[in-house]
N, C-alpha and C positions, 0 to 999 in steps of 0.2 A: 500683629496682623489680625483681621476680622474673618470672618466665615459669614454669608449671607445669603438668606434663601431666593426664592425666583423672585418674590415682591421688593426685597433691598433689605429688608429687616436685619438684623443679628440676631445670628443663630447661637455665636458664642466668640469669647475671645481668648485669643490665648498672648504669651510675653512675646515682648521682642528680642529680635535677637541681638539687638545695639549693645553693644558693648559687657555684655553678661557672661563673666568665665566661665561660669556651669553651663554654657548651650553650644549646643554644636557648632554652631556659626562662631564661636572664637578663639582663636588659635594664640594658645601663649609663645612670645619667641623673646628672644633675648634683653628685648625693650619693655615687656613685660605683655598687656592683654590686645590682642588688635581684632580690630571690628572687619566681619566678613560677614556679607548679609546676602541670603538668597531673599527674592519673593515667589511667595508662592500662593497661590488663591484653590480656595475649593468652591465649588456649587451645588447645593443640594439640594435634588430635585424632587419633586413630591408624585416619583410615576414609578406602573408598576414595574419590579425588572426581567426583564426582557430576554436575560441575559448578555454575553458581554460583544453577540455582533449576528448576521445572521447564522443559521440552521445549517449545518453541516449537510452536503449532500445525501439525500436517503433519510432524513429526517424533518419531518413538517415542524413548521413554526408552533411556539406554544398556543395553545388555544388556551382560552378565560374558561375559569371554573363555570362552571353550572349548578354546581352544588350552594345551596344556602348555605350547610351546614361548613362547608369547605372555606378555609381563610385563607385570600391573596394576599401574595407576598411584596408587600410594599416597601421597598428599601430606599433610604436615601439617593443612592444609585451616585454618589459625589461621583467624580472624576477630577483626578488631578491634574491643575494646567499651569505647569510654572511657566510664569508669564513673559521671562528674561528669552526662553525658548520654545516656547509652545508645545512642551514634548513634542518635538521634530518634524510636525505638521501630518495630518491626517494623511496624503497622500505619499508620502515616504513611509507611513506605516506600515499603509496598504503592501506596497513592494518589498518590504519587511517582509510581511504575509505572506506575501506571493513568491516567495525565494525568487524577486527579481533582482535585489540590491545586493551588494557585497555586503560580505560580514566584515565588521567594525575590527579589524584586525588587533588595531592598537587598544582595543578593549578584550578581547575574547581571543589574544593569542594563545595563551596558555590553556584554554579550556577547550579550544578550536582543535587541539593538537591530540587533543586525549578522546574528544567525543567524536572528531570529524565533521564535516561540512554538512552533510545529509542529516545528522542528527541535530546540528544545529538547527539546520532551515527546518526541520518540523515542532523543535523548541520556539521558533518566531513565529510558528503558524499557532499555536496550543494558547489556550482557555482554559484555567483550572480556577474552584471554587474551592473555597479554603474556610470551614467554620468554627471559631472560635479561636480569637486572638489572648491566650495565656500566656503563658509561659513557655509553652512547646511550639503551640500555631504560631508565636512571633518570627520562633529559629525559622520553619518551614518557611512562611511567608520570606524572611529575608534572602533565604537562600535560594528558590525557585525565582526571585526577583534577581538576584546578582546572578541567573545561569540565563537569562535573557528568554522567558515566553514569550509570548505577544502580550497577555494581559491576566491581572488575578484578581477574581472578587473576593476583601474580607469579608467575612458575615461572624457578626456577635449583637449580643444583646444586653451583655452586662456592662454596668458601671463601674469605671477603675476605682479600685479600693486601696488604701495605705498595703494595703498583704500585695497589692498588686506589681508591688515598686520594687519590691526584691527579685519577680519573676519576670516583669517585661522589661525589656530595656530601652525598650521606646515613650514610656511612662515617665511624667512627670507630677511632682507636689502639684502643681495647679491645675493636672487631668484630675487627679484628688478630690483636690478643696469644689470645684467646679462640675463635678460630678459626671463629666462627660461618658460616653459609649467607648469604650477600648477600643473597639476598630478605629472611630471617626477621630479618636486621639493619638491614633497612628499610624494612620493611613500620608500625610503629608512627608511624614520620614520616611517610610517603605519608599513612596514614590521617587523619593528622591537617591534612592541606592541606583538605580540602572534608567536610565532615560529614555531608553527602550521600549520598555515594557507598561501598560496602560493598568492602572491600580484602580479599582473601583471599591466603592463599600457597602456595607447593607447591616441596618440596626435591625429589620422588621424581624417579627416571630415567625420560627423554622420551626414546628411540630408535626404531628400526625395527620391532622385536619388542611397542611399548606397543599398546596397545589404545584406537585413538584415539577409541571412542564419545563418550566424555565431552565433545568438543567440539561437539558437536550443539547444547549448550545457549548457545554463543555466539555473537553477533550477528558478533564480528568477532575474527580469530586475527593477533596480531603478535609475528613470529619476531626475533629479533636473535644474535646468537653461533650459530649451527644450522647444522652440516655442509648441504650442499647435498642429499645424497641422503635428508634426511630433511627439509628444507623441498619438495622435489619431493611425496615421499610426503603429506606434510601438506596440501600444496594441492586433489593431486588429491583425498581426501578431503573438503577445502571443497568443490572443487567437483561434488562427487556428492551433495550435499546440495541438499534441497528445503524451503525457496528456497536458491543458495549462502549459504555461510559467508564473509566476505569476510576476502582473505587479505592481510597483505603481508608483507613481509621486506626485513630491512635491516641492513647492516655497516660499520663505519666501520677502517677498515685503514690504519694511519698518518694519511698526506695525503689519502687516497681515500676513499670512499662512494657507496653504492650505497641504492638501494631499489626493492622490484619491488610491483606491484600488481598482483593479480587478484581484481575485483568480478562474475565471470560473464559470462556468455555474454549476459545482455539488463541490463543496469545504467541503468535511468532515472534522470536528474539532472532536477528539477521545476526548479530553476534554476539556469541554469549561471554566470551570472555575479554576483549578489546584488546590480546594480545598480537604484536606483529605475526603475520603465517611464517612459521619453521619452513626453512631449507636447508637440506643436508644433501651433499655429497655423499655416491653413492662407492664402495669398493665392487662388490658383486651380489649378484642375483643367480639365484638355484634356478636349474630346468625342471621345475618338479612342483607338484601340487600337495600340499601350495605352495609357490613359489615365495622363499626368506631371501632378505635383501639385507645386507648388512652394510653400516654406514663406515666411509672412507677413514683410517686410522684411529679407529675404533672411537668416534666422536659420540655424546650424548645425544639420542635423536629428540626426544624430549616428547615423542610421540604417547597416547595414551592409545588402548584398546577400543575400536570403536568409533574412532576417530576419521577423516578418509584425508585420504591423500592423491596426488597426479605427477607425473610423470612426464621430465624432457632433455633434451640431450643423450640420451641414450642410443647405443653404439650396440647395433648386434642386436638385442629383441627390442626391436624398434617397434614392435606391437604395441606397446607399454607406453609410448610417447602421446602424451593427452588422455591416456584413460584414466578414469578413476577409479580405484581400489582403496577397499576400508583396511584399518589396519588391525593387525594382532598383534601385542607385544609381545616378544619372544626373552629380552635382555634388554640393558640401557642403548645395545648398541645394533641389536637388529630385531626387524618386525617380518613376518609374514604377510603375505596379502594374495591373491587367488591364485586358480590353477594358470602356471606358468608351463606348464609340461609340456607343450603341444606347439613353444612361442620358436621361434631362433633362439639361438643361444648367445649367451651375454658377452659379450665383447672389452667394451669398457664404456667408462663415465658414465653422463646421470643425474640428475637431480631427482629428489622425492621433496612437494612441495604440498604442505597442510591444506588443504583444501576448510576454506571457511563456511559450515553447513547450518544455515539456518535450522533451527531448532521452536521445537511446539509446546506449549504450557498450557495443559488444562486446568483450572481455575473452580473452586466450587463455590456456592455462595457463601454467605454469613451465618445463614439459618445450620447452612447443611454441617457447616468447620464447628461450631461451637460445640454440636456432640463428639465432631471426632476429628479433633486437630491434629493438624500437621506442621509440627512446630520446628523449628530449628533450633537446634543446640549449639551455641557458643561457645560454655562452657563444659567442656569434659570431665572438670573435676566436679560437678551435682548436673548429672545430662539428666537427671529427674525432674531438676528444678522447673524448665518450662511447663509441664502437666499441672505440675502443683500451684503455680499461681495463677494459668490459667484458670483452675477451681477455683480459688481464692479471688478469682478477679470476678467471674460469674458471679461467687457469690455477695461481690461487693455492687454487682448490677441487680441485684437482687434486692439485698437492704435498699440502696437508691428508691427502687420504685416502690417498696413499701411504706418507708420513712420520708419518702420525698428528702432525705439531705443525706452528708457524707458522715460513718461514725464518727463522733465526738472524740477529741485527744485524750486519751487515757484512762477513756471510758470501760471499764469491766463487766460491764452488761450489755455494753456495743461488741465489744470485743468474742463475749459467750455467743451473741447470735448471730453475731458473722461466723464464728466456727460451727453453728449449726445448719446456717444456712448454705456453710461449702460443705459439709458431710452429706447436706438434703441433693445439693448439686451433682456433684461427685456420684451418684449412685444412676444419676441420668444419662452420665457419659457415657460414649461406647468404647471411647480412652480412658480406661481410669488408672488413677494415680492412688498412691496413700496419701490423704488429707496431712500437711505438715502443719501444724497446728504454730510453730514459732514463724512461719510465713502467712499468717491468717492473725493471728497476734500486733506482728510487727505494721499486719498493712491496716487494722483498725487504726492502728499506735498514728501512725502516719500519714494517712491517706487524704489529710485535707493540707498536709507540707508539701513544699515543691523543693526538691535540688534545682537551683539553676543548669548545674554542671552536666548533670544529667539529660536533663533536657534539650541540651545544647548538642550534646553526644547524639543522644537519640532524634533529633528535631536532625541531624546531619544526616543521618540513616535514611530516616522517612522521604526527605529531599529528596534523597538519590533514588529511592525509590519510584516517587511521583514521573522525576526527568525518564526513569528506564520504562515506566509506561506511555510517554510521550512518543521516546524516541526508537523501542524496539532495542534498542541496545545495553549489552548485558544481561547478564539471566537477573531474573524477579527474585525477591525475594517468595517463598514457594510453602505455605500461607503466611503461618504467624510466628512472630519473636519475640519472644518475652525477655527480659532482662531485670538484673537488680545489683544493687549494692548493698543488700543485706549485711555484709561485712564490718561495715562501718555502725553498725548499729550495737552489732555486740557486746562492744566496750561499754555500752549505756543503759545493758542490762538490769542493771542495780540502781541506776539512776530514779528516783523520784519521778511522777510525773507533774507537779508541777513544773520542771524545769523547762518542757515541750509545751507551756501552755501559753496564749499570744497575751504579746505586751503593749498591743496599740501601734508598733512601729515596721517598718518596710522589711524588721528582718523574720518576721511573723510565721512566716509560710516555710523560712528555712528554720527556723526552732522546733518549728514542730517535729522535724525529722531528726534534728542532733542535739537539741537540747539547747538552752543557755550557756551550760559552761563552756561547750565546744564552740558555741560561737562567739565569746572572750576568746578564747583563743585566736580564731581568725581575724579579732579585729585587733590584735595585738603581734601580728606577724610581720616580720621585715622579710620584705622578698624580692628579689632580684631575678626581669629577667631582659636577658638579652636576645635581641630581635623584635622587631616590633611590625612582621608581614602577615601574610593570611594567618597563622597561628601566634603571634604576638598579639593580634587584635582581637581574637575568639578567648586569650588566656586574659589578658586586662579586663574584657565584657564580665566574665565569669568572675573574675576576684572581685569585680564592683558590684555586681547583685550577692556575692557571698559575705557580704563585708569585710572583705579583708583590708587589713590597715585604715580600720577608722579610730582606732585607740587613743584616747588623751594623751596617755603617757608614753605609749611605744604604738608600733606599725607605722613603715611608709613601705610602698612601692616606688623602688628604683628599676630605671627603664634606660636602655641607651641601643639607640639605631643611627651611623653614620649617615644612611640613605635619605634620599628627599623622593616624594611620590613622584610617582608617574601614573600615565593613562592607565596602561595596562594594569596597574594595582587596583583598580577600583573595584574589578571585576570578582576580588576575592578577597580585599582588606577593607570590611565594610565600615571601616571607623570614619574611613577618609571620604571626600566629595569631590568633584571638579575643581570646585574654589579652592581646593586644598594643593594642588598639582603644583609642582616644584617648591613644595613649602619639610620642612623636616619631619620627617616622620614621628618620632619619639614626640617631639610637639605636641603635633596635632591631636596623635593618639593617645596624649595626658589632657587637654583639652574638652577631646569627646569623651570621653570616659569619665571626667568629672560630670558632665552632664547624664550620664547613666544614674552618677551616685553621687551627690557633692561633699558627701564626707570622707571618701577616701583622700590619703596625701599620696601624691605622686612625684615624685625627683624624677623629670626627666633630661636625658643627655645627649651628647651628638658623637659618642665615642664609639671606638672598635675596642672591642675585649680583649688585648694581644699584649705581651711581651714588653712594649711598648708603653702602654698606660697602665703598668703596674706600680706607678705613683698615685694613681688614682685607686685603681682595683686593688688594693694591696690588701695584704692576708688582715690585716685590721677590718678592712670593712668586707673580707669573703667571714669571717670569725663571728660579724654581727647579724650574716644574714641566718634566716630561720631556715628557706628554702630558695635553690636556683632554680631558674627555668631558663631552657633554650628555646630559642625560634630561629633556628638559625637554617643558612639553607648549602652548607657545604662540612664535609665531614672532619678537617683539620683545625677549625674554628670548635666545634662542638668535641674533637680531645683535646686541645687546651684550658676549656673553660674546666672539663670535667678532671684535669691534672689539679686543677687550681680547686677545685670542690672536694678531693682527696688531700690533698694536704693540707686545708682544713676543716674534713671531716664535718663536709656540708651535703646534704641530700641535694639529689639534682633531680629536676624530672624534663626527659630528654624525648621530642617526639621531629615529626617528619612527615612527609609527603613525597610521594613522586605517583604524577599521575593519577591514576585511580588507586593506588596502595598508599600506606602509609602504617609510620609507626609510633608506639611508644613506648616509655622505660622508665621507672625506678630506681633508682640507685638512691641506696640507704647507706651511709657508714656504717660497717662492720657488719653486714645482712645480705647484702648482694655485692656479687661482682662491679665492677665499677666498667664504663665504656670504653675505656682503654684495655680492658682485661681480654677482647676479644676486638679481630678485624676482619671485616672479609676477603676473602680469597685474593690475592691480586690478579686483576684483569691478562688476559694472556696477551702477549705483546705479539702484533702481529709480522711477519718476517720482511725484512728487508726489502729483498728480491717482489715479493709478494706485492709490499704496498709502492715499488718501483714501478715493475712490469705486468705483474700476473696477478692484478686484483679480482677476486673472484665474488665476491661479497660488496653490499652495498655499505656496509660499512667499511670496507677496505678505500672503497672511491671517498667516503667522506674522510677518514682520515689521511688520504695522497692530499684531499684539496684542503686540508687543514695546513697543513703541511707547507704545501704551495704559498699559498696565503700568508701564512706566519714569516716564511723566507724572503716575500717578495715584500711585504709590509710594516716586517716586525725585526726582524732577524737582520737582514741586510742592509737597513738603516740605522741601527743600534750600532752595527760593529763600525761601518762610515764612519757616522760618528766617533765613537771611540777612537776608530785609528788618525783622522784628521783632530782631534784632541789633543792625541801624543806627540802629533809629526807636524808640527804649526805652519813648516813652508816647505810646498811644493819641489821646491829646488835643493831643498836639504836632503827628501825622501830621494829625487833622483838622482844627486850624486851615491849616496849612500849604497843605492842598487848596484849603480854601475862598477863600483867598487866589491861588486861580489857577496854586501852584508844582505841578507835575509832578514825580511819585516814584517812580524805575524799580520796577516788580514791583506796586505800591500795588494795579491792579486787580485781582490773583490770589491775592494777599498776603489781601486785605480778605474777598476772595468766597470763599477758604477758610475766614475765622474768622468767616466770617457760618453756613457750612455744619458748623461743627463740631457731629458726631455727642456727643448728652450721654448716651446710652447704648447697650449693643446693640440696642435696637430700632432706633434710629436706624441703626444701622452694616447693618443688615438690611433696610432701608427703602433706605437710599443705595443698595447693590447690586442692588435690584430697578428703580428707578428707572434706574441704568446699563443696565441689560439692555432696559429699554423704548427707550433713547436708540438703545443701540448697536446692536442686532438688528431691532428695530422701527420707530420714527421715520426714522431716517435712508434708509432701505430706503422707507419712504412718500416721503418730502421730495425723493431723486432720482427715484420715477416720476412723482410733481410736476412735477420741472422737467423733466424728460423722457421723454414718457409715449411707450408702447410703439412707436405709430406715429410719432412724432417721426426726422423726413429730416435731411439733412445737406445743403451747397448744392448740391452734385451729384447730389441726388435718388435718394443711397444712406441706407440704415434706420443710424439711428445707434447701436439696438442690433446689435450684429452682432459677430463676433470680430475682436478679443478682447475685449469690452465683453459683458457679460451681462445683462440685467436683475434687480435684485437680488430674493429672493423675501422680504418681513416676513414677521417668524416672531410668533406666537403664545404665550405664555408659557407654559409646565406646568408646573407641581412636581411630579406625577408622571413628566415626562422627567429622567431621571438627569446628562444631561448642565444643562437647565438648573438642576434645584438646586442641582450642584454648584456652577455657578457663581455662584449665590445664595451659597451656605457658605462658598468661596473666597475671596472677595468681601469677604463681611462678617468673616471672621476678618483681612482685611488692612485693612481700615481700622480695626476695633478696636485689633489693631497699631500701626497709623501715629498715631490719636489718641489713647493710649492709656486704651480704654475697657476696663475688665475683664468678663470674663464666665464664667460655668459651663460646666463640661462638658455639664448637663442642657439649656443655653440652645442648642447644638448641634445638637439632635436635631432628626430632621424634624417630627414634632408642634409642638416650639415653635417652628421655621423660618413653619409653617404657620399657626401662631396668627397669629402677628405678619403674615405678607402679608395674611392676610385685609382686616389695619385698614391697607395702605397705599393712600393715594390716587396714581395712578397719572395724571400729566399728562398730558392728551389731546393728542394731534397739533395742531398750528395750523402750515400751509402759513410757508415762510420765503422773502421775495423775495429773500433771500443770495444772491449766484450764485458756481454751483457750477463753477470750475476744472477747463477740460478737455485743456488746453493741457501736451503732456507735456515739453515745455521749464522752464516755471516750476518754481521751488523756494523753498522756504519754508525761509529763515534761522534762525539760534535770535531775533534780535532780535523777529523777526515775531512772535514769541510772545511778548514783552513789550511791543511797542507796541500803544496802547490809543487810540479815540476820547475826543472832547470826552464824548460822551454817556455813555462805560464809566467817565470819571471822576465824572461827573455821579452814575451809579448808585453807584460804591464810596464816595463819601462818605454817599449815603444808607444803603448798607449799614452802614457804619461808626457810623454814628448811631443805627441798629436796632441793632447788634450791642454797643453800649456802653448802651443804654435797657436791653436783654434781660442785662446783665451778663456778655456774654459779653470784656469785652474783656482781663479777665485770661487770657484763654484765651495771648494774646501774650505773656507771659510763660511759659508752659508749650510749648514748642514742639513737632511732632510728630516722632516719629521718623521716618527714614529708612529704609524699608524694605530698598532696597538693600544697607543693609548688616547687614542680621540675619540 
């Protein structure tokens, strides 16, 4: 592909992607290399930039320097337009923008669910300016691109270099040999992560003398590689803007890293922590100031001090119902909250519901943090440590501007005046720390090496940070967090420094920080891991810029993921592409990742790690591996692998995600416990009665409709099946009955294929009639048996919390929620029986036709009695044991259903929806 500027000339060229195993565009499959080719064109325009669209209201357009002395910032301004789709057309952007259009479910479900809708649609409206594409800026750039902005300018000005092939993973040998700009050499791949979002670039020089107007137009500015005196200048600039520009800045220096944040002087976060709001059933409330509330059967309220909360359903101080009071914590099981003395007196039930309070962050600038930081401590075991490399890091901002470059590896004279120049610092703070002289040491040692891994870590952080200033969600990080892997260094204490000094080659930047010999090692390691999703694809990126398994003689990476993409992966498995969608995962992701690094070896597979392909996994080759990893996304998969890595005494490293949390773990033979060694708690199972009748919790209604669902889709055509398997003629099972023999399943088996739907009306009919049973009838039947006034022996109301009275609903096909589940409904049992239907048969006009002509079974009272005892549990067998009389009925069904010819219907058996 070519690059050309506005006259047609070339600007530069880069490979194709025909047929070349090292490029992303080709995916190895069984047949061996296959050709998958995007097009993609850049333009690069010679104007100045403007930034990336108009001026946010309250803020004037940039005006043109006046100053001589002052230098405009003249950036290439590319835009990427992949030509196959025109990034989705300018006016769909727009409505992007404008939170007119839906959000891309089937791309952004997973992320939709964690941030919500609102924080999206301000992610599609946001502008962030991103400088310097390293090592760290590539992680940030990728990941604020896969969380869907509207648009992100890179700005760099350097030239990829061989050191630069171990830290970017967007870099290639011929951005190298070719000498190109890092941004403009990886701006076509960024663009091509999220379709979304509009990528722009910028080569021109960003110093002291630019003219910083043109950031007005962005929502959020992130600094990375930036002398300090010109992230100062750039701040305060944010912060003189109306409303601020939210700033951060961040650098990874060998082992160390830093990032500083400022969101303004008033920064509201609408919720700081993106937890669901607690509701707790209430036992009693004191008449007294202040009134203590204590929660129903002494439950965990989960409530903190400080916190507020509101109030409803309450019986008796009905005053309490919709106010809100903050809370005191008293115990795990009751809080206090204001003077109640003066209320009615408390009767019974109740709910206390967490009220979600927006919360304020005041923000200082850069100038002001640097003498007196407010640092976060991670680790508790050295909560010193932030202070101290803070001064070590000034001081390394220091050297910078003196020396104009970074100390020298192993230099002892760099090394002296950087310890003099953090003691000269250090005495300027208004935080001071004791100067550690093995963290001022270590970061001369270092500080022109990059950890990938690190980077990667920390470039994750920063992300999140940038999206919480966008979107107002979740608390900020509250200013600065320092971090290091010091640890790893210490072993290297004794080590020589030439072995940190560079060799000419891409693994340059990571020698510097662990030496040569460590890094034989990593290219000599066999590692296995399994899973290959959002953390399969971030652990393969890392092992190919660490070089792991480029060894002559030993290292490969083995990889095995049954799964083939999908849409929704793209949004967080950034190995993969559109072109890649129903293609094998393990593939594709040995494919791109050669293209990272084309000297690692990669064995990839299409296997599940289980029981099963222990001819394959067999203690032979868990004996040869060096280290396992998991990516796996369910907990019984991750203790088998880790049984199999114990018995042969192989390290695993075990991590995780749900949500916005996530974890990791170590396991070292004979060092740590192993992840079988501990479980958590079993979920408590909720009661019978409970998820029958008297669901009180929103999780009680999703597991009844889980339930429902599995019986109606999963369960009740399993066992059909099965028992039409055992009993091959109809005429066999009903002599058999009438002779008095009992037949496990006979009565559900029979009263299925008496019900079998013979077309879509039918299958539309059934669903309407479910809807009467489940919404309606039942809801009648327990105020039946327990009508409003209905006591208990103690002469308490036996509706009362947590028991609700259920309210019958009313059917409409004008409520959207119930047709759907008319349509739902009826499109899964034509499924399950397999009846065919049209597209046209769909639509709510014929939906409608058809209810018209259903007859709709009137309510008749049932003397059933209804289970209120939350001890009882109902077995699987309960569900196949049947009366005298339910056999009585299945042979007469059976006899209707062979008169009406339906009995070859048992020969045809229903599918299983479960597994469609």
């Amino acid at each position: 592909m070519s690059v050309t500027d506005d006259r047609g000339n070339a600007a530069y060229s880069s490979r194709s992607l025909a047929g070349d195993p090292c490029c992303p565009g080709s995916v190895r499959g069984s047949t061996g290399w296959v050709r998958s080719e995007v097009t993609v064109s850049v333009r690069i325009r010679s104007s100045r930039l403007r930034g990336p669209g108009p001026a946010p209201k309250g803020r004037s357009p940039a005006a043109g320097c006046q100053s001589a002395a002052c230098t405009q910032l003249h950036p290439p301004g590319a835009e990427l337009l992949p030509l196959s789709r025109q990034r989705q057309d300018s006016d769909e952007q727009e409505k992007i923008a404008a939170g007119n259009m839906e959000i891309d479910d089937s791309l952004y479900s997973r992320q939709r669910y964690v941030l919500g809708d609102n924080a999206m649609c301000q992610m599609a409206r946001s502008h962030v300016f991103l400088s310097g594409i390293g090592g760290l800026g590539i992680e940030i750039a990728k990941n604020i691109i896969l969380a869907g902005i509207k648009s992100l300018t890179v700005h760099d000005t350097k030239t990829s270099e061989t050191w630069d092939l171990g830290t970017n993973f967007f870099l290639h040998d011929n951005d190298v040999s070719s000498h190109r700009n890092r941004a403009e050499a990886t701006v076509l791949q960024l663009a091509e992560l999220n379709p979304y979002v509009q990528v722009n670039v910028s080569n021109a020089l960003l110093d002291e003398n630019t003219d910083l107007g043109f950031l007005q137009h962005f929502q959020c500015v992130v600094l990375t590689e930036t002398r300090l005196s010109l992230q100062k200048k750039i701040n305060d600039f944010c912060r003189s803007q109306q409303p601020p520009i939210k700033f951060i800045s961040a650098d990874v220096y060998g082992v160390f890293c830093r990032v500083f944040c400022d969101f303004g002087d008033q920064f509201e976060v609408a919720d700081p922590n993106g937890e669901e709001p607690k509701e707790i059933f209430i036992q009693s409330i004191t008449q007294s100031n202040p009134g203590i509330v204590t929660c129903m059967d002494n439950r965990n309220h989960g409530f903190e001090t400080g916190q507020f909360v509101t109030f409803r359903e309450i019986s008796g101080m009905t005053e309490l119902n919709e106010s809100v009071q903050q809370v005191t914590v008293l115990s795990p099981y009751s809080f206090s909250i204001g003077d109640t003395s003066s209320l009615e007196p408390y009767l019974h039930g109740g709910i206390a519901v967490q009220l979600k309070v927006p919360k304020q962050f005041t923000f200082e600038s850069l100038d002001t943090q640097l003498l007196r930081p407010q640092c976060l401590i991670i680790d508790y075991s050295k909560p010193e440590a932030p202070l101290q490399i803070h001064t070590a890091m000034l001081a390394l901002d220091k050297f910078q501007e003196q020396y104009k470059r970074l100390p020298n590896i192993g230099c002892l004279q760099d090394a002296d005046e950087l310890l003099r120049l953090a003691i000269a610092v250090n005495e300027m703070l208004e935080n001071k720390a004791v100067v550690n002289q093995e963290i001022v040491k270590w970061l001369s040692r270092t500080a022109r090496g990059h950890l990938a891994s690190l980077s990667a870590a920390f470039g994750g952080i920063i992300s999140q940070e940038a999206l919480k200033a966008l979107t107002g969600k979740f608390s900020p990080l509250h200013q600065w967090l320092y971090f290091d892997v010091i640890e790893i260094l210490q072993p290297l204490d004794d080590v020589t420094s030439d072995q940190f000094q560079p060799r000419g080659d891409r693994y340059d930047a990571l020698r510097a920080c662990i030496g040569e010999s460590m890094c034989q090692k990593l290219n000599n390691l066999n590692v296995f891991i399994v899973g290959c999703g959002a953390i399969g694809c971030e652990m393969l990126k890392n092992l190919a810029l660490l070089g792991v398994s480029i060894g002559q003689k030993r290292g490969m990476i083995t990889i095995t993921d049954p799964d083939l993409i999908e849409k929704s992966n793209l949004n967080r498995q950034f190995l993969f592409r559109p072109r890649h969608i129903q293609k094998p995962k393990s593939y594709t992701a040995a494919a791109t990742t050669l293209a990272i690094n084309p000297q690692i070896k990669i064995d990839s597979h299409l296997n599940k790690v289980c029981p099963s392909t222990e001819n394959i996994y067999s203690d032979n080759f868990y004996s040869q591996m060096d280290v396992v990893i998991t990516a796996l996304d369910n907990v019984e998969a991750r203790r088998y692998v880790d049984s199999r890595c114990v018995s042969n005494q192989r390290p695993l490293l075990d991590s995780g995600t749900m949500g916005t949390k996530g974890h990791t773990e170590v396991i070292v033979p004979n060092l740590t416990e192993s992840y079988n060694s501990h479980r958590d708690p079993p979920e408590e199972e909720i009661p019978f009665c409970t998820l029958k009748s008297f669901p009180a919790l929103i999780e009680h209604t999703i597991q009844w409709s889980r339930d429902k669902f599995e019986s109606s889709f999963s369960y009740k055509p399993s066992m059909y099946n099965k028992f039409w398997e055992n009993h091959k003629s109809t005429d066999n099972v009903l002599q058999r009955m009438q002779n008095g023999e009992s037949l496990e399943g006979s009565f559900q088996a029979i009263k299925l294929l008496n019900r079998w739907p013979s077309g879509w009306h039918e299958c539309v009919a059934l669903a309407r009639v479910k809807f009467e049973k489940y919404f309606h009838h039942k809801a009648v039947q327990l105020l039946h048996s327990f009508p409003l006034d209905t006591k208990l022996k103690d002469g308490s109301l036996f509706w009362q919390s947590p028991k609700r009275p259920p309210c019958p609903m009313q059917f409409d096909i004008n409520d959207e929620l119930h047709y759907n589940f008319i349509l739902s409904a009826a499109r899964l049992f034509a499924t399950t029986y397999k009846v065919p239907y049209m597209e046209r048969d769909v639509s709510k006009q014929a939906i409608s036709k058809i209810l018209s002509k259903v007859e709709i079974p009137k309510f008749t009272p049932s003397a059933k009695q209804i289970e209120t005892d939350e001890n009882v549990k109902k077995s699987d067998q309960a569900k196949l044991a049947v009366s005298s009389e339910e056999e009585r009925v299945a042979i007469d069904l059976l006899n209707k259903a062979r008169d009406a010819g339906m009995a070859t219907k048992s020969e045809s058996p229903p599918h299983d929806s479960s597994l469609l």
